[in-house]
N, C-alpha and C positions, 0 to 999 in steps of 0.2 A: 685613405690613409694620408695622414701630414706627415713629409720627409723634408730633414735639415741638411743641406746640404753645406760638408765644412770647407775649408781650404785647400786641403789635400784634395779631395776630391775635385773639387772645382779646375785645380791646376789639373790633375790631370789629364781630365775632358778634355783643357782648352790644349797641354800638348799631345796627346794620340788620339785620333779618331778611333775611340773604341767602342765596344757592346757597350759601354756604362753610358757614354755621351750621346750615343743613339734609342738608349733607354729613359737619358732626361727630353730628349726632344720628341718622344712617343709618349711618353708617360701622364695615363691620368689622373693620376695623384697629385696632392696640394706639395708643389716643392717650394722649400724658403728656405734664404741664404741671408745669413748675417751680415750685415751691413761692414762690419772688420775685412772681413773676404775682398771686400773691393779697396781697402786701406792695403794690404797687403800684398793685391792685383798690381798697383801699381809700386809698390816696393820692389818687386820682383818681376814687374814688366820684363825687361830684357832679358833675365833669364830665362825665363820662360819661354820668351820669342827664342832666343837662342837653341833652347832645348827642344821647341818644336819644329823649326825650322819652316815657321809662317816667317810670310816680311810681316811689317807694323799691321799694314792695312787689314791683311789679311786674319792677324790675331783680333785684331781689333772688332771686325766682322763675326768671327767664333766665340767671344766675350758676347758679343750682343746680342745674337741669336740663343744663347746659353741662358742670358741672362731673362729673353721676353718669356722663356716657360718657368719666372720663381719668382716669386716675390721678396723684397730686400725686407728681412726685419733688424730691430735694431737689437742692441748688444743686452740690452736692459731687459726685453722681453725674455730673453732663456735663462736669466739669472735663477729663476725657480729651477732648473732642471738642471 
């Protein structure tokens, strides 16, 4: 199964360690994430960091680990869908 993973989601993974964020980093499934996702990542860096209450480093660590189980597609491939 391919799963898109959107915004919302993605932010929430990265502020509470929950069942969804330990279910991307288990999951054998094709996960892809829109390339805007990470435009957005850092639109709302700080809030983010704020609302999770990671320092930088440590958000930044949970972005990246998040990010090596998906692959980025771009905005133009989902336009069909």
């Amino acid at each position: 199964m391919n799963i898109v993973v959107d915004t919302n989601i993605f932010v929430s993974e990265v502020i509470k360690d929950s069942v969804t964020r330990r279910l991307i980093m288990k999951s054998d499934h094709l996960l892809f994430i829109p390339e805007i996702v990470l435009d957005e990542l850092k639109k709302y860096e700080e809030y983010i960091i704020k609302k999770s209450d990671l320092s930088k480093e440590e958000y930044f660590i949970v972005v990246m680990k998040l990010l090596q189980h998906m692959q980025i597609i771009s905005a133009r491939s989902l336009l069909p869908y």
